[in-house]
N, C-alpha and C positions, 0 to 999 in steps of 0.2 A: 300519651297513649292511654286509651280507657282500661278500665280493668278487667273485662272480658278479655282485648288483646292481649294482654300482658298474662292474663292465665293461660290462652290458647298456647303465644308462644313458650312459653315455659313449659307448657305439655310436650309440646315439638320438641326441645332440645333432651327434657326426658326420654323421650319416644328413640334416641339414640343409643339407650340403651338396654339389653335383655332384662328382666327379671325374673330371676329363677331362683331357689337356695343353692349353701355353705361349702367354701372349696377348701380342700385343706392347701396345707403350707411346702408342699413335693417342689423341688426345684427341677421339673421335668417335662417333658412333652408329652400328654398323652394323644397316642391312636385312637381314633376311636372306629375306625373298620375292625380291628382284632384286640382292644384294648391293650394294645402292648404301647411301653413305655420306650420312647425312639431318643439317642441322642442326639445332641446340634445338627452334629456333620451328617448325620443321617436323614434329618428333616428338612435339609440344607440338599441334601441328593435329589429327594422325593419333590423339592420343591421345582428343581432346573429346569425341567420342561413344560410346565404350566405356565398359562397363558397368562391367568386371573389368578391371585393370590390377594385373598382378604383377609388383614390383619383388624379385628374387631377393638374396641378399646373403649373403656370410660376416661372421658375427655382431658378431664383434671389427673389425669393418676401419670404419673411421671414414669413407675415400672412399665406401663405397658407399651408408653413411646420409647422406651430404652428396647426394647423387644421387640418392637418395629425396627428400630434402626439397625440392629443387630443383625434380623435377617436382612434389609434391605442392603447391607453393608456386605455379607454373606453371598448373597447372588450376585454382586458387582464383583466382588473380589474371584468367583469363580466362573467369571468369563459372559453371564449371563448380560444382554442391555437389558435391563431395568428401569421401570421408569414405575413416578409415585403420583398413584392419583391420591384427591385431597375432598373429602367431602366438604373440608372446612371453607374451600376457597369456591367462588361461585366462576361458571364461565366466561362471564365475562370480566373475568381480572387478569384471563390467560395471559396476557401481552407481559403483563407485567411481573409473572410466573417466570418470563420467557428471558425479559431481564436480568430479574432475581439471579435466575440460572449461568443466563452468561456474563455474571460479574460485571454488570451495566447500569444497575440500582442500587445505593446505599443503601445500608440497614436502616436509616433512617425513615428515607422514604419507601422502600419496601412498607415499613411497618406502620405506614399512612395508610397502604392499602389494604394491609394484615386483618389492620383493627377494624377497619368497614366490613370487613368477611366475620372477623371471628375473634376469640383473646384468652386467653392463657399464653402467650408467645412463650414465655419460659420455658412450659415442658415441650413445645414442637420447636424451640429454637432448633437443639441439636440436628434435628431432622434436615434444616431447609438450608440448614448454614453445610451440612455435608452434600447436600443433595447440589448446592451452589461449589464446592472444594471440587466436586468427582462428574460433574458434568453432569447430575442423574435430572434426564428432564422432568419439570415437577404438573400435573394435569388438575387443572380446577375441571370439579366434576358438578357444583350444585348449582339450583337455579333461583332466579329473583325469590328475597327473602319478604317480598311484597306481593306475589303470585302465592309462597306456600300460606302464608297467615290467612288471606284472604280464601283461598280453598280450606282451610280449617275452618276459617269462622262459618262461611256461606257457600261451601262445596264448588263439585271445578264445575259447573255450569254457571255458576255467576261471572267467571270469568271473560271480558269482552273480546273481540276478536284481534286488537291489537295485543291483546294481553295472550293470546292463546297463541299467535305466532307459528310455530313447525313444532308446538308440546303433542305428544302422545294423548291421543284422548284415556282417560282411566272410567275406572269404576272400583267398586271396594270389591274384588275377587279375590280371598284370603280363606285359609283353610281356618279351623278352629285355633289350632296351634298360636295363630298370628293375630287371630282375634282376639282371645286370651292376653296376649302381649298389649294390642290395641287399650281393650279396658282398665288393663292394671295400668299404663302410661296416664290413661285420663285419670288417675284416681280419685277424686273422691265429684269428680263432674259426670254427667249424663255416661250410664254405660251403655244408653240403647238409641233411637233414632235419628233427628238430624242432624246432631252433635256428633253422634257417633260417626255414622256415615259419611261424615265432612272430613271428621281428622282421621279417617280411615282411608277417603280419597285425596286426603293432603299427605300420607306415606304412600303409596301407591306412585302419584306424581314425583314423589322425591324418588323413590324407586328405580320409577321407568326412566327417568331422565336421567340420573346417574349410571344407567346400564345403558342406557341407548350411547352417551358420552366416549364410554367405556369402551363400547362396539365402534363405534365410530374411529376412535384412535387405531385400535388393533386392524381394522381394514385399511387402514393407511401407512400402517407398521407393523406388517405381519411376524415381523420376527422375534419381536419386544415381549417383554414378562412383565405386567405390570401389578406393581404392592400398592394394593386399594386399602388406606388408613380411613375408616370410617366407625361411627360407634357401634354396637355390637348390636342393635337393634337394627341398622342397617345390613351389618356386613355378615349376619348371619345367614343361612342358606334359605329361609322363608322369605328374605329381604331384596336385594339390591340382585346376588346370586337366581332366583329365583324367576326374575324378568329377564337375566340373561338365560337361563334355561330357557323360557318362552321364544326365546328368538334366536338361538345360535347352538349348538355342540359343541364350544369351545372351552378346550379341559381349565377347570377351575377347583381353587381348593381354598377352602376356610378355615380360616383359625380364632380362636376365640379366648381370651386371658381367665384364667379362675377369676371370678368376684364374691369373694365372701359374702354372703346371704342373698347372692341371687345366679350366677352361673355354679354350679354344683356335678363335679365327672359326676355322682350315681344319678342328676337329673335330666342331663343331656345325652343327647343321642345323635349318631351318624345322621339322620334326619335333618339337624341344626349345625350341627361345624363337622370340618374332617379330622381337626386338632384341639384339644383343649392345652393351654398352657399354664402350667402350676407352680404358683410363687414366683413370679415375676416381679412381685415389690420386695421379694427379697435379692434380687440378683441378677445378671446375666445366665439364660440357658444355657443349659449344658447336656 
């Protein structure tokens, strides 16, 4: 792979997550509609009737897939069907998602198709291996990882028409907020022109298609609650949220892990998540 690709992609997998500043060490939920501090079973109540529940995460961080699991474990256990969409896994791996789930593929070979999608398997083990115990169907949300590079490098009008398929056309329509995010992602490459506007219609694309996915399950299972694990650059409300507001009214709520020196409670705002969660590497919520 040349060195340009290899920088583009590596922007992208940055691009998964916020940067903001310094969260302290509270082993707490915060609100942030009334800044009040909510326990589990409480955030656990607030959560049972939403459709859309986005748990944010830096990829490698083992607290905050333990925080994931915890609610996901949470609303199974209180009646809710649940079901865990996966930014990590592309959709065309579903089948074998479907597998996974009904104890029909070995770990072995699951984890042939794992490592084509994605890898740290460690910290999302516990995830797939319960979501496989408790029946929780698991939804690959992203798309060819041969489509996003290429709209980075050379924006989505390079794309040919076999390649462009049923994709949502984009364009870079983001407020400053997410622009912001866009340049500090690129850091120290082009913050302005066709660079920029490339890997600003290469988030956009990943966006829309992970919301369109999203919407598409939920009209086929309208009863379902589903926990969207995606990085916090997604799963924030400027992100993935954001394209579903564009195209639906369907109640959604966000949540977002403290990350010392870049998610920060006095820097966020109801704007960006509806939950900030504090000290997560140190523990299970409570």
């Amino acid at each position: 792979m040349s060195k340009p690709a290899v920088t583009l992609l590596s922007a992208l997998v940055l691009a998964c997550s916020i940067l903001l500043p310094a969260a302290s060490g509270h082993a707490h939920t915060l609100r942030l509609a009334d800044g009040a501090y909510v326990g589990f079973a409480e955030l656990i109540e607030e959560l049972r009737g939403v459709r859309l529940v986005f748990m944010g995460e830096m990829h490698d961080n083992e607290g905050h897939h333990r925080a994931q699991l915890q609610v996901i474990r949470a609303l199974k256990e209180a009646g809710v069907p649940v079901v865990v969409g996966l930014e990590m896994i592309r959709r065309e791996n579903q089948a074998a998602l479907d597998l996974w789930v009904a104890g029909k593929m070995s770990e072995e070979s699951f984890l042939k198709v794992y490592r084509q999608n994605w890898s740290m398997w460690p910290v999302y083990r516990d995830i797939f291996h319960y979501a496989r115990q408790e029946k929780v169907p698991l939804l690959g949300l992203n798309l060819s990882r041969e489509i996003t590079n290429q709209v980075a490098r050379n924006g989505f009008a390079s794309l040919s028409p076999r390649q462009l398929g049923e994709l949502p056309a984009v364009r870079c329509d983001v407020d400053a907020r997410y622009q912001e995010f866009i340049r500090r992602s690129l850091g120290g490459h082009a913050h302005n022109g066709a660079q920029f506007l490339h890997f600003c219609e290469a988030q956009m694309l990943w966006d829309n298609v992970m919301a369109q996915t999203l919407l598409d399950y939920l009209a086929r299972h309208p009863d379902t609650t589903i926990v969207v694990l995606a990085g916090s650059g997604h799963a924030w409300k400027h992100g993935i949220p954001e394209q579903i507001r564009r195209r639906s009214a369907v109640q959604m709520q966000v949540l977002l892990p403290a990350v010392p020196g870049r998610i920060d409670q006095d820097n966020i705002a109801l704007k960006e998540a509806d939950y900030l969660l504090l000290g997560v590497e140190e523990g299970p919520l409570h």
